[in-house]
C-alpha positions in Angstrom: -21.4 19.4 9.0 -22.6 15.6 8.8 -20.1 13.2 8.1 -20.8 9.6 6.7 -19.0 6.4 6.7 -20.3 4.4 3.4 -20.8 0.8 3.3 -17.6 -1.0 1.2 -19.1 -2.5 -2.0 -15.8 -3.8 -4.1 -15.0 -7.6 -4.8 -13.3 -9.3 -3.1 -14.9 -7.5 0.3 -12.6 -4.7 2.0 -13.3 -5.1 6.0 -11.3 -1.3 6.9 -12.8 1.4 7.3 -12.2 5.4 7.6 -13.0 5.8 11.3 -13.6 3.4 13.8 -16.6 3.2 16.7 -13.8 4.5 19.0 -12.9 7.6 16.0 -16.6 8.7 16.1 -17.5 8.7 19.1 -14.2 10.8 20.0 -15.1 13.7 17.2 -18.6 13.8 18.9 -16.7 15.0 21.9 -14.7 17.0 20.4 -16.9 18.8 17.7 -20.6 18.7 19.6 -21.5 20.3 15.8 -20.7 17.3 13.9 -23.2 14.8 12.8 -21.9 11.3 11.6 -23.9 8.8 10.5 -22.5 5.0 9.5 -23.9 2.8 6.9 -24.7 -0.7 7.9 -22.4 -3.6 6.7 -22.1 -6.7 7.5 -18.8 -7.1 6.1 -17.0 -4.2 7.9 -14.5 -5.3 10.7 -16.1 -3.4 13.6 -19.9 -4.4 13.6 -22.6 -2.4 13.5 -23.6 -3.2 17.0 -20.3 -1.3 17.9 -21.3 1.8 16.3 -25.0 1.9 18.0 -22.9 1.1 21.2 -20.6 4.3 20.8 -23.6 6.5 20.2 -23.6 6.5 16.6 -26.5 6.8 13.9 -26.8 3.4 11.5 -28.4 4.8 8.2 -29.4 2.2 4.9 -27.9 5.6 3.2 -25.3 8.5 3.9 -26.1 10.2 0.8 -27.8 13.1 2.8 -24.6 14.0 4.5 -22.2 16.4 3.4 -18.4 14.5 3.6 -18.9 11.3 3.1 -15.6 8.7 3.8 -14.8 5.3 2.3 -12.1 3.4 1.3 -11.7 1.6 -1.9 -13.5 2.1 -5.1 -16.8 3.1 -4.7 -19.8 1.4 -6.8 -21.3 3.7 -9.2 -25.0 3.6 -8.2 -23.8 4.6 -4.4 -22.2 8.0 -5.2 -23.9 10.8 -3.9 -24.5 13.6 -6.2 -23.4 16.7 -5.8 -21.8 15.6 -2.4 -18.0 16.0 -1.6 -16.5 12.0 -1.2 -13.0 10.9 0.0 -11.6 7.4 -1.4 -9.1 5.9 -3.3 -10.4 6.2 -6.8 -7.5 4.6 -8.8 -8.0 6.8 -11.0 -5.0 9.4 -11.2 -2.8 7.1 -13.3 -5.4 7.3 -16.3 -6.0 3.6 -15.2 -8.9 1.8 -17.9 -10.7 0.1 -16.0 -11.8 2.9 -13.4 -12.8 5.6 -16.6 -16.2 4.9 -16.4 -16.2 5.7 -12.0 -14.3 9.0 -13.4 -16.9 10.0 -16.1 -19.7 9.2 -12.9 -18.1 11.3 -10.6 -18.5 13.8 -13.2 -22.0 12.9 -14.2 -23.0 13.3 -10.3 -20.9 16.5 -9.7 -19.5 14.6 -6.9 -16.1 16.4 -5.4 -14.2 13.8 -5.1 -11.1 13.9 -3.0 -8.6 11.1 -3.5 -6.2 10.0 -0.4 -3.5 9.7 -2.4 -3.7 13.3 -3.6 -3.8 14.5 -0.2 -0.5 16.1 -0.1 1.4 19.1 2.0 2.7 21.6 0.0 6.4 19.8 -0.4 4.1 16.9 -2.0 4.6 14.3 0.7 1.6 12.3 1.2 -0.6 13.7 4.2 -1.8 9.9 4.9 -2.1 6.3 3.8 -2.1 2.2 4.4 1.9 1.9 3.5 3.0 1.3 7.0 0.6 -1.7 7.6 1.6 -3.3 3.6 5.0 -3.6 4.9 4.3 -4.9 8.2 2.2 -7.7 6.5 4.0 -7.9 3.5 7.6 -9.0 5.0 5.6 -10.9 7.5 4.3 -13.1 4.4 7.9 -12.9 2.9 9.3 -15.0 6.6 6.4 -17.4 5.8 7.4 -18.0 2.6 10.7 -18.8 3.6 9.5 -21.0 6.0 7.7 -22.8 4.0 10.4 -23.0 0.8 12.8 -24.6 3.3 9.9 -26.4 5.4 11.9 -24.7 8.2 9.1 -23.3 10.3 4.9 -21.8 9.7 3.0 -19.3 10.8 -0.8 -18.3 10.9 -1.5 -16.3 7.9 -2.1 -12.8 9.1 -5.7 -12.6 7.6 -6.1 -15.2 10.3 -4.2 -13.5 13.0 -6.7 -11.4 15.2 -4.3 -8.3 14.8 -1.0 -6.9 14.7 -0.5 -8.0 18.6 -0.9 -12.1 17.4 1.3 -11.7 14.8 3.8 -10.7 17.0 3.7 -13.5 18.6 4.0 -15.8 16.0 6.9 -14.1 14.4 8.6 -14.4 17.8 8.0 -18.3 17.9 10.2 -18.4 14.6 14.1 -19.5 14.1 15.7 -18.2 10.9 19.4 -19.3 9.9 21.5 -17.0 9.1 20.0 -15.4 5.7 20.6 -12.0 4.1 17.3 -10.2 3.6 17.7 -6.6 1.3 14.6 -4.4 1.6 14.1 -1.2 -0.8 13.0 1.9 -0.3 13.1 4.5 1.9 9.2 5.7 3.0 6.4 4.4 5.0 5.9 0.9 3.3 9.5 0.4 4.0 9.5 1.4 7.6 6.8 -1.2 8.1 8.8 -3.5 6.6 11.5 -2.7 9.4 9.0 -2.9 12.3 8.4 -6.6 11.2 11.9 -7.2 10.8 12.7 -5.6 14.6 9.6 -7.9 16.6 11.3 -10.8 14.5 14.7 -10.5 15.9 16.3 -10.1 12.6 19.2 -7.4 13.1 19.8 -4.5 10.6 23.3 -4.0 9.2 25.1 -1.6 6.9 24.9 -1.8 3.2 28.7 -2.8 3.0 28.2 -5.2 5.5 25.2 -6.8 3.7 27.3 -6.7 0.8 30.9 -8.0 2.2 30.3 -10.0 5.3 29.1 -13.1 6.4 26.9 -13.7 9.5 26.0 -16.2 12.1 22.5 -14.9 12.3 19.5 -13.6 9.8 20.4 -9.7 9.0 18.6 -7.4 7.1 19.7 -4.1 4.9 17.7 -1.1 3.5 18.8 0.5 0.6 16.7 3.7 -0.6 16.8 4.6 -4.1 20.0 6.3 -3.4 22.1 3.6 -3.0 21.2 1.6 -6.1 21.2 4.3 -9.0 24.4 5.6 -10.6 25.7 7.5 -13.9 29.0 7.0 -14.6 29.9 5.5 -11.4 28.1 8.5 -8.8 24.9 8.5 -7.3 22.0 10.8 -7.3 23.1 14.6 -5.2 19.1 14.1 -3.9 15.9 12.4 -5.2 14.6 15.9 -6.8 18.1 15.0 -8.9 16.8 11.5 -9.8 13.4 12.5 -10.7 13.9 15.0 -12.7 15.3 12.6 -15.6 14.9 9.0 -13.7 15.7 7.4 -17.6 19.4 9.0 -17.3 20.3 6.4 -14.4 21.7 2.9 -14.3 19.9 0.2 -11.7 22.7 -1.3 -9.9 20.5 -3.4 -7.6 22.3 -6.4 -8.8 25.1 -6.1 -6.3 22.3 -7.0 -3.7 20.4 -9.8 -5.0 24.4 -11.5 -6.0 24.3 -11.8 -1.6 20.4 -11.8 -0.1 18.2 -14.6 0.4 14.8 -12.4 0.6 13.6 -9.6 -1.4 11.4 -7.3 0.1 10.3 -4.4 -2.3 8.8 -1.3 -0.4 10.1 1.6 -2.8 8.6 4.3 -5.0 9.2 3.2 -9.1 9.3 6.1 -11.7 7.4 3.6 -15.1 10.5 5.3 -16.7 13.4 4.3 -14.8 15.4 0.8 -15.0 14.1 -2.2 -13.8 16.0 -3.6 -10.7 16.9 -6.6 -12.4 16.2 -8.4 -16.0 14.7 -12.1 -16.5 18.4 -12.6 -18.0 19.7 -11.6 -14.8 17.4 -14.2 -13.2 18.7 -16.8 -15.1 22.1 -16.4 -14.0 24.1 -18.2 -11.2 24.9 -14.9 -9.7 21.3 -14.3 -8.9 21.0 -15.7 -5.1 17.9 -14.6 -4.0 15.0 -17.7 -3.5 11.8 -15.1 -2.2 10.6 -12.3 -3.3 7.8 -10.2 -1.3 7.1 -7.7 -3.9 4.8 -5.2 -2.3 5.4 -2.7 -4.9 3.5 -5.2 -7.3 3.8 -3.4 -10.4 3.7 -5.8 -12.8 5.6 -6.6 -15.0 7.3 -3.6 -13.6 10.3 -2.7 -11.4 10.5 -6.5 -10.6 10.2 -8.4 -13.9 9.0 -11.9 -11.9 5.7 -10.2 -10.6 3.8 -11.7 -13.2 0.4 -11.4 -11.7 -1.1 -9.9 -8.6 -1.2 -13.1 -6.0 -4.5 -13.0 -3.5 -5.0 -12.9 0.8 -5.8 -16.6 0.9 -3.3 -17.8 -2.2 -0.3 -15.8 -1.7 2.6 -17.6 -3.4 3.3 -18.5 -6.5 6.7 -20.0 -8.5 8.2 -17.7 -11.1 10.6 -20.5 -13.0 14.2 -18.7 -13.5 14.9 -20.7 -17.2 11.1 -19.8 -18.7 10.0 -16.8 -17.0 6.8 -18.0 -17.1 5.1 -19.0 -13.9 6.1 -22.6 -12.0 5.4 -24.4 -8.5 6.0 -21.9 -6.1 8.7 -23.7 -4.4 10.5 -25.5 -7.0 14.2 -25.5 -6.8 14.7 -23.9 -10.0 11.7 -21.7 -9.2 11.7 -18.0 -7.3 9.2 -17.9 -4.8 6.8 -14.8 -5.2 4.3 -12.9 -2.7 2.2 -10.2 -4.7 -1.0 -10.0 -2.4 -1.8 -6.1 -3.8 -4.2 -5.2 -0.8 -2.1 -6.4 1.8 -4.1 -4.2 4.5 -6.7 -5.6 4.1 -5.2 -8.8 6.0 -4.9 -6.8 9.2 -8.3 -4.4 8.8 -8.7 -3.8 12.6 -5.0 -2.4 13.5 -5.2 -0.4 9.6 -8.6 1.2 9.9 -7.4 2.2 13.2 -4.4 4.3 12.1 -5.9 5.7 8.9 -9.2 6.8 11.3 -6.9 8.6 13.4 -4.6 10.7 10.7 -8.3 11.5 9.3 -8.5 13.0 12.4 -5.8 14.4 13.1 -4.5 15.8 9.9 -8.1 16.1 7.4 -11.1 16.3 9.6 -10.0 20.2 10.9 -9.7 21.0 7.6 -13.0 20.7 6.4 -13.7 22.8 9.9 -12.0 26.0 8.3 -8.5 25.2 8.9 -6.5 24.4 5.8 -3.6 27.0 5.4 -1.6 24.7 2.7 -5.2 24.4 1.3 -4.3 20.1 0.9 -8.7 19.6 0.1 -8.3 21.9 -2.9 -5.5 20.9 -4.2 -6.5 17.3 -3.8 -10.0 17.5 -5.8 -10.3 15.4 -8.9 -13.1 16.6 -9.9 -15.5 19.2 -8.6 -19.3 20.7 -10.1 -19.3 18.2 -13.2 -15.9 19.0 -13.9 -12.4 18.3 -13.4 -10.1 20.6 -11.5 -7.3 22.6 -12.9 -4.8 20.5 -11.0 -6.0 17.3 -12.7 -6.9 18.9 -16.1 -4.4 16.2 -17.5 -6.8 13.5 -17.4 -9.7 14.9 -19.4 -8.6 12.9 -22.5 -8.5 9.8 -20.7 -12.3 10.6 -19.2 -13.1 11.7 -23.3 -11.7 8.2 -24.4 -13.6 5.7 -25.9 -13.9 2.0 -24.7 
């Protein structure tokens, strides 16, 4: 089998990558049968010089190779007909402005495979970047604190070399004694935790975020669990709460009326309530000045993500009389982060991960072992046409405009 890492082509420039110089050179030990060969790019976060140096073929073109790997969105003119291609297509929520990649897929009778419908048979995701967009994204909430309060800065993490510098910045820091509520429960969340942890900021209990006061910053995660209720219970189990999410009142309130910091890191049904209103915004209960919303749905589970913010211009000001957005940090204004790639700030330590759950968990399936048979379920398409499992979005590929 040949296996081929393709050049990134989407604007702005994603540096990751699938597998690293390290990851290839590792499954040519391992599998003396495999071929891979790496598209140049002078963009990509290991240089090409590292790939010759591990061993590796540089190609102007993988489309002779048989899986090919990339990352985001990949341009229309570089799919590889009638190959089998794994990236995030953004295409599963029948989102517009991806149709057209869709109907070319199609066109090409590429088999397309789509991370995020790489799933074990209980539906858990098989892999992802979530642990790395909450490990960048509440680092970016602490520097927006510090910079609402003109308290303290830190290098951005774009900036940082990797995960290992950031670290050290965040342990340069000194934080009063704020209240920071994180949501969720999954892998974005968990990230979010690990920043908290090299920071020094302690985790407490949800009642004694909610009824105590400290002498130092604390944190509190609440998973979607512990803010949803009809008449006065909570959801038995998530399958519960999914399997009518409109039937269940938000009562998220009863953290923002305590924290400082928002960090959002939890999965949103488009059906369910919002965690909070733009009245509840206005009010004098509302207490929270920052809000990292990694989530960035917008105008979604958090109504003051107005717009996606970027790497190098991650704040913004949501004004809490106007809704509309203000000088980021205002004292009437909410200070939002809503970088939607987050990362992509830390490329090295995030292609490194991802590279080695491709490894570990996808590569020996396309080697003959796949039991749960995750590849088939997880093709979009396949021979010009779309799969049984993702029938459902054959009007939106038929769909004009």
């Amino acid at each position: 089998m040949k296996i081929g890492i393709i050049k990134e082509g989407k604007t702005p420039p994603d540096k990751r990558v699938g597998l690293t110089p390290a990851h290839c050179e590792h499954l040519k030990l391992a599998y003396p049968e495999l071929e891979i060969k790496v598209q140049r790019s002078a963009i990509r976060c290991f240089a090409d010089e590292e790939y010759a140096a591990a061993g590796i073929e540089l190609v102007d073109s993988v489309n002779d190779c048989d899986v090919i790997f990339g990352v985001k969105e990949v341009k229309h003119e570089m799919l590889a007909e009638g190959k089998t291609m794994l990236f995030f297509s953004h295409t599963i929520k029948k989102q517009p402005y991806n149709r057209d990649l869709l109907r070319e897929v199609l066109s090409k009778k590429v088999r397309l495979i789509d991370y995020e419908t790489l799933t074990y048979s209980n539906g858990a995701r098989v892999l992802g970047f979530g642990r790395y967009a909450g490990i960048v994204g509440a680092y970016n909430a602490l520097i927006a604190h510090g910079k609402r309060y003109k308290s303290f800065d830190m290098k951005p993490a774009y900036l940082c070399e990797d995960m290992a510098e950031m670290g050290h910045e965040l342990r340069k820091i000194e934080l009063p004694n704020i209240k920071i509520i994180v949501s969720g429960g999954g892998k974005v969340a968990n990230g979010v935790k690990e920043t908290m942890e090299t920071a020094g900021i302690k985790q407490v209990s949800i009642p004694e975020f909610l009824n105590r006061e400290f002498d130092v910053p604390v944190y509190c995660n609440a998973d979607l669990l512990d803010y949803h209720e009809k008449d006065g219970k909570a959801p038995a189990s998530f399958a519960e709460f999914v399997k009518d999410s409109t039937v269940w009142e938000n009562t998220f309130s009863k953290f923002t009326k305590v924290a400082d910091i928002f960090i959002s890191a939890h999965f949103w049904d488009n059906k369910s309530a919002h965690f909070f209103t733009e009245n509840d915004v206005k009010s004098d209960d509302f207490k929270v000045k920052v809000i990292a919303d990694i989530t960035c749905d917008i105008k979604g589970s958090v109504p003051t993500t107005l717009r996606p913010s970027t790497i190098t211009d991650p704040i913004y000001g949501y004004d809490r009389a106007t809704g509309v957005e203000a000088e980021a940090y205002a004292d009437n204004s909410i200070t939002i982060m809503a970088v939607d790639n987050l990362p992509c700030e830390v490329p090295k330590d995030a292609s490194t991960g991802f590279g080695q759950d491709l490894i570990d968990k996808i590569i020996p399936l396309f080697l003959g072992n796949d039991p749960e048979n995750i590849l088939e379920r997880a093709s979009i398409a396949r021979d010009g046409k779309l799969t049984e499992y993702f029938s459902y979005l054959q009007d939106y590929v038929d769909r004009k405009g």
